[in-house]
C-alpha positions as CSV (number, residue, x, y, z in Angstrom):
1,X,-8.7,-63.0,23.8
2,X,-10.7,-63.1,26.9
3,X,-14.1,-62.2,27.9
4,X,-13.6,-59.1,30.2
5,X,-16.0,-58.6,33.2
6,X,-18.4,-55.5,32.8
7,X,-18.2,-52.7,35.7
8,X,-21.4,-51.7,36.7
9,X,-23.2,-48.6,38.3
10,X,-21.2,-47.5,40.9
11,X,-18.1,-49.0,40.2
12,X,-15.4,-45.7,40.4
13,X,-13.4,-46.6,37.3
14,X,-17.1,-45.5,35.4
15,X,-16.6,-42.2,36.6
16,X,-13.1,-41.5,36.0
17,X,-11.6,-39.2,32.6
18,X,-10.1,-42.2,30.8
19,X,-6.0,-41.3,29.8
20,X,-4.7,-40.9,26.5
21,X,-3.4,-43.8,24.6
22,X,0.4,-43.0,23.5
23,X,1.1,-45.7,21.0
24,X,-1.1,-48.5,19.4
25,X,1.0,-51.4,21.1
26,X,0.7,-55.4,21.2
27,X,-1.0,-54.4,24.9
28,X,-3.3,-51.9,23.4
29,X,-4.4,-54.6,20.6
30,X,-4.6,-56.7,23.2
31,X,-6.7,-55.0,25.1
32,X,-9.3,-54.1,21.8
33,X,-9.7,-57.9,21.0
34,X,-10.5,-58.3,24.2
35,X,-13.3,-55.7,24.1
36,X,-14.5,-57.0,21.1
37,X,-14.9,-60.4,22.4
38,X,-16.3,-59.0,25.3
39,X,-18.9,-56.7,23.7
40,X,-19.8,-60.2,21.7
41,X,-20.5,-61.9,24.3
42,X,-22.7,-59.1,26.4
43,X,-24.9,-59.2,22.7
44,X,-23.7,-54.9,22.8
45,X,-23.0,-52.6,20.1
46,X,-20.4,-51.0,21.5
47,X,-18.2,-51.0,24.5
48,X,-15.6,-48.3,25.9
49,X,-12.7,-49.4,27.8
50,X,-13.5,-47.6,31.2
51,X,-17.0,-50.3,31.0
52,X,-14.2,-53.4,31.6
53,X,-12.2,-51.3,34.1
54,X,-9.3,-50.2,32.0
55,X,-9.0,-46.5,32.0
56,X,-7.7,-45.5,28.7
57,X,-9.6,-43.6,25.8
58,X,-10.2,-46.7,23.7
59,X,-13.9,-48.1,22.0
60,X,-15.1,-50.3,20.2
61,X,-18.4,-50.2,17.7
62,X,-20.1,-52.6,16.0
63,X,-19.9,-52.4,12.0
64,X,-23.1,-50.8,10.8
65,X,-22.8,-53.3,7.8
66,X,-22.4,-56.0,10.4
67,X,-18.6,-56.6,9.3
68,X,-16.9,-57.0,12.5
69,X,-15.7,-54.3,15.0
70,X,-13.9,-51.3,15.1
71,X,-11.4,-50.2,17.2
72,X,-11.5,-46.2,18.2
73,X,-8.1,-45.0,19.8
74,X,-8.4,-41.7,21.0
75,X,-11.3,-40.5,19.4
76,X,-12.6,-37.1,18.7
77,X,-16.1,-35.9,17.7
78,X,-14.7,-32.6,15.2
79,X,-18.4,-32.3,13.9
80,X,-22.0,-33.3,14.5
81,X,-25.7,-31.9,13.9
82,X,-29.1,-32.7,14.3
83,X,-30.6,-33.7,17.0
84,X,-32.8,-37.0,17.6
85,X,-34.3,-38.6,20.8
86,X,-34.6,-42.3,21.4
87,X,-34.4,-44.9,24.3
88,X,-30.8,-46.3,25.3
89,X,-29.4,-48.6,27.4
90,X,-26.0,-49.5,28.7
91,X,-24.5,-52.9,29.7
92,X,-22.9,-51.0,32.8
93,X,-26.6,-50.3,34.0
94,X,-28.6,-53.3,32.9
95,X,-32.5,-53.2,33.1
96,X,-32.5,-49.4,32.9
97,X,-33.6,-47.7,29.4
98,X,-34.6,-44.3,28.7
99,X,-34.6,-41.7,26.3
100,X,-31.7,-39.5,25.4
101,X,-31.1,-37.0,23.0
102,X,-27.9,-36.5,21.0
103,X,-26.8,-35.6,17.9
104,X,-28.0,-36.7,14.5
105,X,-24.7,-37.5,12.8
106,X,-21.1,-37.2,14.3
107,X,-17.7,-37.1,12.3
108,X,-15.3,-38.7,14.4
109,X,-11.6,-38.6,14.4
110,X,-9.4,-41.5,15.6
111,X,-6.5,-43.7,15.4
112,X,-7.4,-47.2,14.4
113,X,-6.1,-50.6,15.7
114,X,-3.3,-50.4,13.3
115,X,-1.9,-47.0,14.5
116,X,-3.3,-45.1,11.1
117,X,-5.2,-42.5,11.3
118,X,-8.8,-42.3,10.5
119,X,-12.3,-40.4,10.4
120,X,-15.7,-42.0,10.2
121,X,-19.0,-40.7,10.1
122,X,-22.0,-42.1,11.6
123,X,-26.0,-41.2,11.6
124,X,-29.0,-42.4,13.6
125,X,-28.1,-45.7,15.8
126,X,-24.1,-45.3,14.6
127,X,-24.1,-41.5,15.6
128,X,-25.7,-42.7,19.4
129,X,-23.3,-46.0,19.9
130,X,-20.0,-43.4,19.2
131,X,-21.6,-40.6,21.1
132,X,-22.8,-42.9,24.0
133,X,-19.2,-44.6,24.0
134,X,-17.2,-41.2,24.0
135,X,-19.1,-40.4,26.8
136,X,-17.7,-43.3,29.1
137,X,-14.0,-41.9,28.0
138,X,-15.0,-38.5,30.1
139,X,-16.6,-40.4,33.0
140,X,-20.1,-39.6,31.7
141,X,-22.7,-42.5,31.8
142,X,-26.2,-42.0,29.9
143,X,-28.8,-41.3,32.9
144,X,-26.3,-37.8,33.1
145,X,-27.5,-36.6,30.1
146,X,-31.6,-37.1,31.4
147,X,-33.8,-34.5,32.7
148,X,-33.3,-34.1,36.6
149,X,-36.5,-35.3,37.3
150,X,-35.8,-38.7,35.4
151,X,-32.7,-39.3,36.1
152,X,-33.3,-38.9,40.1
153,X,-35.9,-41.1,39.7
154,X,-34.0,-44.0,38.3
155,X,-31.2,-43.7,40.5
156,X,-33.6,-44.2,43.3
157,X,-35.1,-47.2,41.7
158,X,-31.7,-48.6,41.4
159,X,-30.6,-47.7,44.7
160,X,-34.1,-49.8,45.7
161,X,-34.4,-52.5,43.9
162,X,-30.6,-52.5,42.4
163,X,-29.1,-53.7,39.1
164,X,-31.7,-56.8,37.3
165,X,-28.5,-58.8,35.7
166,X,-30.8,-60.7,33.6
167,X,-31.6,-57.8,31.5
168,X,-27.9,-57.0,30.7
169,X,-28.9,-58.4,27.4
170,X,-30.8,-56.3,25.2
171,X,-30.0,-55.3,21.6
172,X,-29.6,-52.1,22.2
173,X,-27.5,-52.0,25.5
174,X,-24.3,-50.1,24.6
């Protein structure tokens, strides 16, 4: 296992439709405890493999019951309702928080580390880690999903005064 360097805000692979996994393989397990490790180490709650430059459609999430990790291959939100607003973060744009609505709860299909497949459902912070992870799969980070207005202005403030790594560490950077 190894502690994986974070891509930041600007780096390409951020932007890019992750691939498909084919098969859960040694590589691909690999490639989870690395993420693990990695999301560990940045203090996250989740992490997508696109955030470590590794383009395939492959998360991780932190156990709600504060179990451990869990591995998302492929995953699919089939259903989701509600909607709730609240501040997020992301450890590919550290020192920049905002709010950003999404949906309540989210079922999501997947295939787990182990190659089985599996559907979990998640509310409030659980539904916004899987929702804000998914995201980085399509190339989507979470300033996207902001108002115009908001969303041009942080981009200018990080064009200006650039990315503060000392903030990369906040509970609720995902």
């Amino acid at each position: 296992m190894a502690v994986l360097t974070i891509r930041k805000y600007g780096d390409p692979v951020l932007r890019r439709r992750a691939l498909p996994v084919g098969e859960v393989t040694e590589e691909v397990r690999a490639i989870i405890a690395d993420l693990v490790e990695t999301m560990y180490d940045e203090i996250g709650i989740g992490l997508a493999a696109p955030q470590v430059g590794v383009s395939l459609r492959l998360v991780v999430v932190g156990d709600e019951h504060g179990r451990g990790a869990e591995a998302l291959v492929n995953p699919v939100i089939v259903e989701q309702g509600g909607r709730v607003t609240a501040e997020e973060g992301c450890l590919s744009i550290p020192g920049i928080f905002a709010p950003v609505t999404r949906a309540e709860w989210v079922r999501v299909e997947a295939t787990s580390a182990e190659g089985r497949s599996v559907s979990i459902r998640g509310s409030g912070l659980r539904a916004r880690v899987l929702q804000h992870e998914m995201d980085h799969l399509d190339g989507v980070l979470f300033i996207d999903r902001l108002d115009p207005v908001t969303r041009d202005r942080l981009k200018r403030r990080i064009k200006k005064e650039g990315l503060r790594e000392d903030s990369a560490h906040h509970a609720f950077a995902l």
